[in-house]
ZAPAKE-258448 format. One record per atom (N, C-alpha, C): x, y, z; atom name; residue in three letters. Coordinates in steps of 0.2 Angstrom, whole numbers. Example, Ala and Ser with C-alpha at 12.3 -4.5 7.8 and 13.67 -1.06 7.14 Angstrom:
<nodes>
    east   north      up   atom   type
      66     -28      39      N    ALA
      62     -22      39     CA    ALA
      66     -16      39      C    ALA
      64     -11      35      N    SER
      68      -5      36     CA    SER
      64       0      39      C    SER
</nodes>
This chain:
<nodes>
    east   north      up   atom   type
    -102     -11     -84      N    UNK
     -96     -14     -81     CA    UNK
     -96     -13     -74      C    UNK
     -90     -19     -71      N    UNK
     -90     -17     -63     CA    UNK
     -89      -9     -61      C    UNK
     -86      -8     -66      N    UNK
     -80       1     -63     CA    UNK
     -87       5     -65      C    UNK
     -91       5     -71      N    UNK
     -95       9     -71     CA    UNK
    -100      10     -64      C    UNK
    -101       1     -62      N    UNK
    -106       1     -57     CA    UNK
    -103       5     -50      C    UNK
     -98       5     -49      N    UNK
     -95       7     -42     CA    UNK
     -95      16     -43      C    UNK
     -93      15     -48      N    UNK
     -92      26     -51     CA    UNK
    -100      29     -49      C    UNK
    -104      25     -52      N    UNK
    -110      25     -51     CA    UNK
    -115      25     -42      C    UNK
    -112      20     -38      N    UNK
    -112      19     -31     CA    UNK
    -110      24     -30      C    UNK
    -102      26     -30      N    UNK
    -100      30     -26     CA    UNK
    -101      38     -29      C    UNK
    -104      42     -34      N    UNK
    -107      48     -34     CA    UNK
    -112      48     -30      C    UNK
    -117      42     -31      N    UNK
    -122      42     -28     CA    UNK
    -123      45     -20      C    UNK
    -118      39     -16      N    UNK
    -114      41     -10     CA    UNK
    -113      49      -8      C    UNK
    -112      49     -13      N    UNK
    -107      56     -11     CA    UNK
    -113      61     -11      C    UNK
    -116      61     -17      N    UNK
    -124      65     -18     CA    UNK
    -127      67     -12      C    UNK
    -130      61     -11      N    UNK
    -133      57      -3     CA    UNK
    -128      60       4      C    UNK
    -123      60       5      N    UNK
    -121      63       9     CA    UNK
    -120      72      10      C    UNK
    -120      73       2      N    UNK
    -119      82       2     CA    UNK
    -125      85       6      C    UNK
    -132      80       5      N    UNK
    -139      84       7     CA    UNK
    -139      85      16      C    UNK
    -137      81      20      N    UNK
    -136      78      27     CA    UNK
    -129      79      30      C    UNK
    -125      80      27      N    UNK
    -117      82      29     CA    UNK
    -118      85      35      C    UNK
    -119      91      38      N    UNK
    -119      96      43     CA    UNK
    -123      92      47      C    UNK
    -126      88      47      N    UNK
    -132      84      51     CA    UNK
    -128      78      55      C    UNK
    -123      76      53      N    UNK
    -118      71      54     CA    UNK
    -115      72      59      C    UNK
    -115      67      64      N    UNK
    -109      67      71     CA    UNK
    -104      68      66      C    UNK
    -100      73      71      N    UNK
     -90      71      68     CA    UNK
     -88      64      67      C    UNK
     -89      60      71      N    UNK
     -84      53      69     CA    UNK
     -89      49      62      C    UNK
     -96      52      60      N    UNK
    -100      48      55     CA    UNK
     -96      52      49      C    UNK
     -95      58      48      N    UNK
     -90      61      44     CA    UNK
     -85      60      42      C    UNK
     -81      57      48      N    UNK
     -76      56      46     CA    UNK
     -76      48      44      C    UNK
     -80      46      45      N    UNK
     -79      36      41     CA    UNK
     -83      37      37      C    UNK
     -87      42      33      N    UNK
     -89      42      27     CA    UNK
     -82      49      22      C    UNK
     -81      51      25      N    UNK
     -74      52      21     CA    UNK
     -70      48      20      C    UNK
     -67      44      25      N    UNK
     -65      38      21     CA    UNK
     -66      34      17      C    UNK
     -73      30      18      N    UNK
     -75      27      15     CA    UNK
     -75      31       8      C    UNK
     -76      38       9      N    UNK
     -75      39      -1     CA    UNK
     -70      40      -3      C    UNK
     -63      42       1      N    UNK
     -56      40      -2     CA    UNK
     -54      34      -3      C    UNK
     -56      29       0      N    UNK
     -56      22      -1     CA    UNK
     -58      21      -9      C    UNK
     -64      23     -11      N    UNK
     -67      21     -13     CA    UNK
     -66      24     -22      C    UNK
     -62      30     -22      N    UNK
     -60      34     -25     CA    UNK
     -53      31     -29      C    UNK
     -49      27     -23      N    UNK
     -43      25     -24     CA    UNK
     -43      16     -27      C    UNK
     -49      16     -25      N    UNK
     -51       8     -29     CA    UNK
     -52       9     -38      C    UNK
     -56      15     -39      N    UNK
     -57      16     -45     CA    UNK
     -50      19     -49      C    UNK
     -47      23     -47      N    UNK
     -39      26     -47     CA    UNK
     -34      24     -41      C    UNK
     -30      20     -42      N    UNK
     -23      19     -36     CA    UNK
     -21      23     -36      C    UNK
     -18      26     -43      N    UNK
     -14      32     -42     CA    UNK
     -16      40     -38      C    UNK
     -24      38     -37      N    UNK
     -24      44     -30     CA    UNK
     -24      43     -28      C    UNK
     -18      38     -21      N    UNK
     -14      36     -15     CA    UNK
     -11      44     -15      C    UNK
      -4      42     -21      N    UNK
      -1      49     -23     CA    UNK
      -1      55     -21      C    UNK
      -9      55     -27      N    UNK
     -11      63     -26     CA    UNK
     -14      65     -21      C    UNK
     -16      61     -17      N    UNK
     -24      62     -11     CA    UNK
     -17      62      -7      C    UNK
     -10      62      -7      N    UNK
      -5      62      -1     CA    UNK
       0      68      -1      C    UNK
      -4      72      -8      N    UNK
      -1      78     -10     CA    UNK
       6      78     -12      C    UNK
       5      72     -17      N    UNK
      11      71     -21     CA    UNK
      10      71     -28      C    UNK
      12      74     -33      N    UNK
      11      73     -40     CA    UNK
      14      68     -45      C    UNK
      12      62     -44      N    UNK
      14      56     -48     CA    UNK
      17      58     -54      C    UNK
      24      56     -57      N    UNK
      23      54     -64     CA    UNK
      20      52     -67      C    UNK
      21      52     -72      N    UNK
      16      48     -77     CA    UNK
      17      39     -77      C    UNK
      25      40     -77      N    UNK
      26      32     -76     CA    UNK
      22      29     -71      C    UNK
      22      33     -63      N    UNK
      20      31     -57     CA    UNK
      13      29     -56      C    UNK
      11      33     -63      N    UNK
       3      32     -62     CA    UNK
       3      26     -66      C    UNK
       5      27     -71      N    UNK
       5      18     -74     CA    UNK
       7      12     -70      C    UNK
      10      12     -68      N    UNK
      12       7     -61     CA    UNK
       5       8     -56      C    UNK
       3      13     -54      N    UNK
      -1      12     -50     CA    UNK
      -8       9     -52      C    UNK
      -8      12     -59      N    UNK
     -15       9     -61     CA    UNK
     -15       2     -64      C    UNK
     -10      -2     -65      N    UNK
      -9      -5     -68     CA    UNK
     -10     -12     -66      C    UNK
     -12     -17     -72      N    UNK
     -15     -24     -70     CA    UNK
     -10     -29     -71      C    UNK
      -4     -28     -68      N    UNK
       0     -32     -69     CA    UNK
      -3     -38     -62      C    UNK
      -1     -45     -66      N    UNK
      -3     -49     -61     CA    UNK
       1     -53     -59      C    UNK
       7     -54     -61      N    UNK
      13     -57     -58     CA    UNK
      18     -53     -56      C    UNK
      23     -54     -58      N    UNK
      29     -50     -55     CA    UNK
      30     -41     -56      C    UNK
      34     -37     -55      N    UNK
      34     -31     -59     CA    UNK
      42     -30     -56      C    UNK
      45     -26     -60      N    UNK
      53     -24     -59     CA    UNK
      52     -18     -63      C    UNK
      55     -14     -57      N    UNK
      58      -5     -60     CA    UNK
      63      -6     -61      C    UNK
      66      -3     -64      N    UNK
      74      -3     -68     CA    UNK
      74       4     -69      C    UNK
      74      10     -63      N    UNK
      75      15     -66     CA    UNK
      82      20     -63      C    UNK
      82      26     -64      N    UNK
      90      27     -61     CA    UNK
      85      31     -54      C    UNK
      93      35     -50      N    UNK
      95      34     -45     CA    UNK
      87      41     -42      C    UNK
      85      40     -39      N    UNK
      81      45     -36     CA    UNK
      76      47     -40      C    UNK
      73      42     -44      N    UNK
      66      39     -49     CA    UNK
      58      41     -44      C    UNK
      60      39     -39      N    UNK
      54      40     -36     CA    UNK
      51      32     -34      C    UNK
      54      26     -35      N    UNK
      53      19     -35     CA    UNK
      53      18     -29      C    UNK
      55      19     -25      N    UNK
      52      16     -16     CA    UNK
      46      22     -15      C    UNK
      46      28     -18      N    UNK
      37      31     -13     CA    UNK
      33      28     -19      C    UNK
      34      25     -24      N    UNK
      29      20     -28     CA    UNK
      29      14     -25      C    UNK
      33       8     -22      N    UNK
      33       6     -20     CA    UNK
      30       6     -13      C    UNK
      30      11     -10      N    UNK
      26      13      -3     CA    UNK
      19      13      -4      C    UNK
      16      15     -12      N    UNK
      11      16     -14     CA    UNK
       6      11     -13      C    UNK
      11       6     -16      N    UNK
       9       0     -19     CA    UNK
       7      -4     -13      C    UNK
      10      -4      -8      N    UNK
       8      -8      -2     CA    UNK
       4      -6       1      C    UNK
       2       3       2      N    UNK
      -4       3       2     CA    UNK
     -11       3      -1      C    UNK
     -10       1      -6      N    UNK
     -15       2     -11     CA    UNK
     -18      -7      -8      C    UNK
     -13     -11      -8      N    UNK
     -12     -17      -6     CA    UNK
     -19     -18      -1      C    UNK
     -14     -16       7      N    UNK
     -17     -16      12     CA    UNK
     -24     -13      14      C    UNK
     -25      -7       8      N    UNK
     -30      -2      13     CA    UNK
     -39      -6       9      C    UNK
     -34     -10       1      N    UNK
     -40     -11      -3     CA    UNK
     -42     -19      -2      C    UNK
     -38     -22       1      N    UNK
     -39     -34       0     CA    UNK
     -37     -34       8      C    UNK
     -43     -34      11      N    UNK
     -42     -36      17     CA    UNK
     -38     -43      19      C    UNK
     -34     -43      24      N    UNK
     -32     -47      29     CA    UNK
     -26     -48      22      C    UNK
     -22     -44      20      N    UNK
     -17     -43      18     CA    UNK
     -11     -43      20      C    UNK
      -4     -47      20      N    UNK
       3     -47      21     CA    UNK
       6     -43      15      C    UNK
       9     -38      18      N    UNK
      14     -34      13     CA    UNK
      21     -36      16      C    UNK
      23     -38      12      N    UNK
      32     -37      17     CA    UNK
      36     -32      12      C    UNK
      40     -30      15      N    UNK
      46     -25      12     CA    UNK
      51     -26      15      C    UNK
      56     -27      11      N    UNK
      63     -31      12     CA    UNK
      67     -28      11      C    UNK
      72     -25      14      N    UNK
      77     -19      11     CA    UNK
      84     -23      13      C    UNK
      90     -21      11      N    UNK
      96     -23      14     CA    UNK
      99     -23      20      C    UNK
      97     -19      22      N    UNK
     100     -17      30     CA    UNK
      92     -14      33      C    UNK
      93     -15      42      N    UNK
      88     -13      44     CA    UNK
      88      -5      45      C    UNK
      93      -1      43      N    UNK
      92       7      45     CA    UNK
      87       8      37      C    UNK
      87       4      31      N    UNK
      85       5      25     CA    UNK
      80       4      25      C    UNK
      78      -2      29      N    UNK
      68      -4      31     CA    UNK
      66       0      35      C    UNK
      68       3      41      N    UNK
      66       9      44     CA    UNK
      64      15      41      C    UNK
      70      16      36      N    UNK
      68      22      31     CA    UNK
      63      21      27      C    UNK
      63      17      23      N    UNK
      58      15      17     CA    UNK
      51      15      22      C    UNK
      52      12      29      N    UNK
      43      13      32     CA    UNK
      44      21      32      C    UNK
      46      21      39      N    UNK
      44      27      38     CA    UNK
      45      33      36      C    UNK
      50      34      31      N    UNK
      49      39      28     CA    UNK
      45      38      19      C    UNK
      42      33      19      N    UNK
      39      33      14     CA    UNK
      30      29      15      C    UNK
      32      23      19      N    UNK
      26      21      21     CA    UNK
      22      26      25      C    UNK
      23      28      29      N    UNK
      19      30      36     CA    UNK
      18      37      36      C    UNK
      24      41      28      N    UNK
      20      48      26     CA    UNK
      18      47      23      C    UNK
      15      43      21      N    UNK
       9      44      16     CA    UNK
       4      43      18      C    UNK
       4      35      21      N    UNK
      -2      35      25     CA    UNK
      -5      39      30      C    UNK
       0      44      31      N    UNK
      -2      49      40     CA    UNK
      -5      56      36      C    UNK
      -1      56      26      N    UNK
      -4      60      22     CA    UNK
     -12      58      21      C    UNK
     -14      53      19      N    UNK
     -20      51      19     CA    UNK
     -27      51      24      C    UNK
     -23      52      30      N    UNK
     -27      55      36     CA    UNK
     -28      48      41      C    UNK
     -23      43      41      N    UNK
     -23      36      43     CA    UNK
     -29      31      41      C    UNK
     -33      32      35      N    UNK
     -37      25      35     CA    UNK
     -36      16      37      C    UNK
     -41      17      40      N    UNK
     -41       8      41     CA    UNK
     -36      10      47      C    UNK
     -36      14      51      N    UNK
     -30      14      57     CA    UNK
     -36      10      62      C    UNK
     -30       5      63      N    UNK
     -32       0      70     CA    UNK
     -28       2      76      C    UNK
     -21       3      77      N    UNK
     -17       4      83     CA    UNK
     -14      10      81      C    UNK
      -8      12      83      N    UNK
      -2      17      81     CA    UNK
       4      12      80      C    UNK
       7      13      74      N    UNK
      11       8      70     CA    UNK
      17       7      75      C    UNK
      21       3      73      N    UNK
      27       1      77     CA    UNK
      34       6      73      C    UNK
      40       3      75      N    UNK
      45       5      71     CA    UNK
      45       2      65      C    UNK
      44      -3      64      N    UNK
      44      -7      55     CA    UNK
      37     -11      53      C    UNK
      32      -9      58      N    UNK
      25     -15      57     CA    UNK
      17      -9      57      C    UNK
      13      -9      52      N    UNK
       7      -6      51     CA    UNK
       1     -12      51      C    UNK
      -1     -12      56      N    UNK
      -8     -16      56     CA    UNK
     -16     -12      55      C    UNK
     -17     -14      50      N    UNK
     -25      -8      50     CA    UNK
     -32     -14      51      C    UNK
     -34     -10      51      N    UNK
     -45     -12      57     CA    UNK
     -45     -18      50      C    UNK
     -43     -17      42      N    UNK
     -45     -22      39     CA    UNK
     -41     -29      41      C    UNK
     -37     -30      43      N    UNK
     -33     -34      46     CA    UNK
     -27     -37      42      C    UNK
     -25     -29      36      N    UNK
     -19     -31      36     CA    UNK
     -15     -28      37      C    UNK
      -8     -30      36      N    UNK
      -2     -29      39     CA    UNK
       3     -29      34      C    UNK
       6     -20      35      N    UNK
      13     -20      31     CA    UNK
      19     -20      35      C    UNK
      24     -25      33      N    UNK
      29     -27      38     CA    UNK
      34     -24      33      C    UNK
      40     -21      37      N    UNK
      47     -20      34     CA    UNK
      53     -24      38      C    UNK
      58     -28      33      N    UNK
      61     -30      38     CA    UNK
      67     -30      32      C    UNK
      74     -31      38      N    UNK
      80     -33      33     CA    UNK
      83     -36      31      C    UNK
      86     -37      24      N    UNK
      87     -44      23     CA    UNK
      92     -49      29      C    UNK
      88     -54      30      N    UNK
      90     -59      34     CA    UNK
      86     -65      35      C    UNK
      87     -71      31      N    UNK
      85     -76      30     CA    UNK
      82     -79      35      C    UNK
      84     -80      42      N    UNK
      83     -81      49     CA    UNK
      75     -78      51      C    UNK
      77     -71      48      N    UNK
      71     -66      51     CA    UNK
      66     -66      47      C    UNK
      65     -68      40      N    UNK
      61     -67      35     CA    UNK
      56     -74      33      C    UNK
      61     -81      35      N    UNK
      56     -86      36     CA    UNK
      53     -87      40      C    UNK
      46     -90      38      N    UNK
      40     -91      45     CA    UNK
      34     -87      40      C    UNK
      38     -81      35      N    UNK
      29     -77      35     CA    UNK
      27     -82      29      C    UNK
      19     -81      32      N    UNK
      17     -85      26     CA    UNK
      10     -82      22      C    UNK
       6     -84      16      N    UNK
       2     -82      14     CA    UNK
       3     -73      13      C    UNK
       8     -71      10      N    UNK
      12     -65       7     CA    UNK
       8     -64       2      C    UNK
       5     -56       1      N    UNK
       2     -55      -5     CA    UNK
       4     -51      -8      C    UNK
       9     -48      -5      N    UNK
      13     -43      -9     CA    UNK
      21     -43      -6      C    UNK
      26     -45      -9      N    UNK
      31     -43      -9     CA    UNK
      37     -38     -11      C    UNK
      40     -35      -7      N    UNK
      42     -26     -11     CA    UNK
      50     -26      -9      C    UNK
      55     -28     -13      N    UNK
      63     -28     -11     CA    UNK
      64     -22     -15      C    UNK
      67     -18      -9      N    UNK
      68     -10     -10     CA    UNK
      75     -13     -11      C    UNK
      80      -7     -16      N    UNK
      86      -6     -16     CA    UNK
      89     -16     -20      C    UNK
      84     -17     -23      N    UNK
      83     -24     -24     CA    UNK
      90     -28     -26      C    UNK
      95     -24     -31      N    UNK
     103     -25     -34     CA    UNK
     106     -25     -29      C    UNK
     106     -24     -22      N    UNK
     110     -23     -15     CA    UNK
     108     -29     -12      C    UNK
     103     -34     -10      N    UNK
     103     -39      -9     CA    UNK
     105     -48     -11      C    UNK
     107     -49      -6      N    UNK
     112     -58      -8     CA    UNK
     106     -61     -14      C    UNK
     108     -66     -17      N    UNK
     102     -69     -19     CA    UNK
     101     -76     -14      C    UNK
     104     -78     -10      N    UNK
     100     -81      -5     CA    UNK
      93     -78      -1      C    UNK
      94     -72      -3      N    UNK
      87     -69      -2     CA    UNK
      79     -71      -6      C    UNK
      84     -69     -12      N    UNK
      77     -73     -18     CA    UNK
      76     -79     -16      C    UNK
      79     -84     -14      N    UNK
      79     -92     -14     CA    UNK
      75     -93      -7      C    UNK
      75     -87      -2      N    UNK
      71     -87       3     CA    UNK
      64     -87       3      C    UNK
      64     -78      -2      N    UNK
      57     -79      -3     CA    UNK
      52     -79      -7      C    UNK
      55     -83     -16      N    UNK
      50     -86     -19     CA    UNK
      46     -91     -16      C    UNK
      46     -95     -11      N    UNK
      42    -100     -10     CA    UNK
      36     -98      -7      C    UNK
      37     -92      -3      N    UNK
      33     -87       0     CA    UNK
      28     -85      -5      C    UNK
      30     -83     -12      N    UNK
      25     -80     -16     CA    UNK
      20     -86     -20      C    UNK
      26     -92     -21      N    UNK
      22     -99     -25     CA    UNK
      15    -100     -19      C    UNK
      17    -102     -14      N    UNK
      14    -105     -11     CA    UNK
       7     -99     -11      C    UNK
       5     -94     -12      N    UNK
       3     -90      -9     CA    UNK
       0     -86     -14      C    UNK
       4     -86     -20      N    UNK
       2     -84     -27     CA    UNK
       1     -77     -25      C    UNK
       5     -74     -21      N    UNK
       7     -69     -22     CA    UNK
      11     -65     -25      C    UNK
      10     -56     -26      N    UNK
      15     -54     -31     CA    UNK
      20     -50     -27      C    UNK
</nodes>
């Protein structure tokens, strides 16, 4: 199977590199560390999570490892852990399908600033910044694969224009207008995004 064949790749890798390790310039080290977290996290999503020293749910792992291929909806209560899943999700998005649009769409812009940074951007800074191309803005992550997680807040004005979305993520989702939705399913038809 494919997953057998990459488990199979990546010990090998790993094998290979334990013999020569110490022999390694610093920066060849550290992009093959990477490259095994990456590679770690293709085979399990849900080590985003744990590789950011967090101990997922069990539910969060299932969401994380999961093959849902259309929509997905949390309906859980109040302080579930559903936007640091939701952070997850976007990066597992980004770090794994190159040249990726994530948007995240909160109700207010102090709520997409939190949800980035205090949920996106500790993780990823937990993770050791993979795929780091620049240093992130206050609501935008652009990585070396060429994609990008955008947070922004609801406002119809501000939210058309993105196009080719491949993941969309509305945090605090009950809190926003439904002229929101009418904005951005076209976003995801067109784009067969989820």
């Amino acid at each position: 199977t494919r997953i057998g064949t990459r488990k199979r790749m990546t010990t090998s890798l790993i094998e290979s590199s334990k013999q020569d390790w110490r022999l390694l310039p610093a920066r060849e080290k550290e992009r093959l560390r990477e490259l095994i977290q990456l590679e770690s996290i293709h085979l399990d999503p849900s080590l985003i999570l744990t590789n950011a020293g967090m101990k997922p749910d069990p539910w969060q792992a299932r969401v994380m490892r999961g093959s849902w291929t259309d929509r997905l909806l949390l309906l859980c209560s109040r302080q579930a852990g559903k936007s640091t899943v939701g952070a997850a999700l976007a990066l597992r998005q980004a770090l794994l399908v190159t040249d990726s649009l994530i948007l995240v769409l909160s109700p207010t812009l102090r709520q997409s600033g939190e949800f980035f940074r205090d949920k996106v951007l500790r993780i990823w800074r937990a993770l050791g910044c993979p795929r780091k191309r620049r240093n992130p803005t206050q609501l935008e992550l652009e990585l070396a694969n060429g994609s990008r997680i955008v947070s922004l807040p609801e406002n119809e004005e501000g939210i058309r224009g993105f196009s080719s979305v491949a993941l969309l993520i509305i945090d605090e989702a009950s809190r926003v207008d439904d002229a929101l939705y009418h904005t951005v399913r076209p976003m995801l038809a067109a784009s067969k995004g989820k």
